[in-house]
C-alpha positions in Angstrom: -22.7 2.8 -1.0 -23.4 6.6 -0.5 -24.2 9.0 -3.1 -20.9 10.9 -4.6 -20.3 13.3 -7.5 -17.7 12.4 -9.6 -15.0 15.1 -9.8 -11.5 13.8 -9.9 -9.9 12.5 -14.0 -10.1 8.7 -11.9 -13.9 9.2 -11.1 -15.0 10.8 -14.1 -12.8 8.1 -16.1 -14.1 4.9 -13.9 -17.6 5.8 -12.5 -20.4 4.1 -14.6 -18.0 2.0 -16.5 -19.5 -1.3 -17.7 -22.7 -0.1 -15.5 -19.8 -0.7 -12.3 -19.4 2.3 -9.6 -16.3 3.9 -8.6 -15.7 1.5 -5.4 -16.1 -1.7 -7.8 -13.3 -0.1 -10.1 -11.3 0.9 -6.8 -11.6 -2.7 -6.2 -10.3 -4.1 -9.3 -6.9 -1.3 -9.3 -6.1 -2.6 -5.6 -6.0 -6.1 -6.8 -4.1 -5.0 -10.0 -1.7 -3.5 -7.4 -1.4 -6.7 -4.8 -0.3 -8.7 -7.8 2.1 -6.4 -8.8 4.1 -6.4 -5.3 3.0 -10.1 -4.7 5.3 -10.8 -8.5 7.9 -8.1 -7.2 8.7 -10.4 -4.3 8.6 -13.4 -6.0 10.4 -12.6 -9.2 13.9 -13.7 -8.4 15.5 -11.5 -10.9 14.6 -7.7 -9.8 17.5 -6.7 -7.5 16.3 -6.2 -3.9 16.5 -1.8 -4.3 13.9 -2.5 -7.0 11.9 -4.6 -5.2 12.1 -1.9 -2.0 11.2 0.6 -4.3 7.9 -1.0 -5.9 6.6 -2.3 -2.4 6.9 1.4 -1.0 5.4 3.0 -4.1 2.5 0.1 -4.5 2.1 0.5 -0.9 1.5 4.5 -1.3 -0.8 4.5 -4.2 -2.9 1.6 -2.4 -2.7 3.8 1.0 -4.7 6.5 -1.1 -7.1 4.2 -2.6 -7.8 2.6 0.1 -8.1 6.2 2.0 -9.5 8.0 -0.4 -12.9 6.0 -1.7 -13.4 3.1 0.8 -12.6 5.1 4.1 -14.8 8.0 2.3 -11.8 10.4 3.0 -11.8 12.0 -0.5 -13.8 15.8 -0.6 -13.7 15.3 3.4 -12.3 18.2 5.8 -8.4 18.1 6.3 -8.9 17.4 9.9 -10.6 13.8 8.8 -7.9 13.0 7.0 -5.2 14.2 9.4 -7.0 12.0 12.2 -6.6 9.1 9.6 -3.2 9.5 9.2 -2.1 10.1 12.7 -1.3 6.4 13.4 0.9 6.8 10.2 3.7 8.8 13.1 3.4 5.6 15.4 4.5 3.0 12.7 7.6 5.3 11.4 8.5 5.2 15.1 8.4 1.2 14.7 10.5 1.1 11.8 12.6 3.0 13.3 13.3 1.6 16.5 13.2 -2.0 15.3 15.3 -1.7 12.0 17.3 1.6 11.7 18.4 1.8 15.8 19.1 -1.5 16.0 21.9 -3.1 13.6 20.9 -6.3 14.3 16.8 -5.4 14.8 15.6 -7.4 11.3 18.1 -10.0 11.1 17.4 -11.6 14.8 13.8 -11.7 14.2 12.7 -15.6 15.6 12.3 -17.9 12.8 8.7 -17.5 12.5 8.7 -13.8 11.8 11.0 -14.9 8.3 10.4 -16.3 5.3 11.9 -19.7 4.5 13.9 -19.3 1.8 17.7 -17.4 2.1 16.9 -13.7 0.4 21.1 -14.0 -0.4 21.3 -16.7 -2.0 18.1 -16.0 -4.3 19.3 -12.5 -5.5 
C-alpha cells in the first residue's frame, strides 16, 4: 500500500493497531457495517422506516470508507473527489425516475428483480 501520515482521530486511533495498517482496520469496520444492514433486513421486527434509515446511513458511512482510504481520496485535491462523486448525480436521476415519477416504478419490477418473500406480510 502507499506510504500515508496518519492525521485524522480514525487513523491515529487504528494505524499500527495489533501491528495492522489503516486499510486492514478499514477493512474490518466495512464488514462490521455489511452485517449491520445485512441483520437490518433480515430482522423481522425493525419497522421498514428503521430499516430505510440504517441502509441509507450504513450506506453513507461505507461510501466514505470506501472513498476515503481504499480509493486514496482522503488529503487528495477537491477536484479528485468531485470527479469521484460525479456519477453520484446520475444514480439520484435513477431513483428518481424509476421509483418517485413512477407510482407503480418499484412494485412492477419482473419477479427476478424481488425478493421472495411478501415485505407486508413480514412487517
Amino acid at each position: 500500500m502507499g506510504e500515508h501520515e496518519p492525521s485524522g482521530i480514525f487513523e491515529k486511533t487504528f494505524d499500527g493497531l495489533l501491528g495492522q495498517d489503516i486499510y486492514f482496520w478499514n477493512f474490518i469496520i466495512l464488514m462490521i457495517f455489511t452485517l449491520a444492514e445485512v441483520g437490518a433486513v433480515f430482522f423481522v421486527g425493525i419497522p421498514l422506516a428503521a430499516v430505510w434509515a440504517i441502509l441509507i446511513g450504513v450506506g453513507i458511512v461505507k461510501g466514505y470508507g470506501i472513498a476515503a482510504y481504499f480509493m486514496h481520496l482522503k488529503g487528495d485535491p477537491r477536484i479528485y473527489t468531485r470527479t469521484a462523486l460525479f456519477p453520484v448525480l446520475f444514480v439520484l436521476l435513477m431513483l428518481w425516475g424509476i421509483g418517485l415519477s413512477n407510482p407503480d416504478g418499484v412494485d412492477a419490477l419482473p419477479g427476478w428483480c424481488k425478493p421472495s418473500w411478501d415485505y407486508a406480510t413480514n412487517r
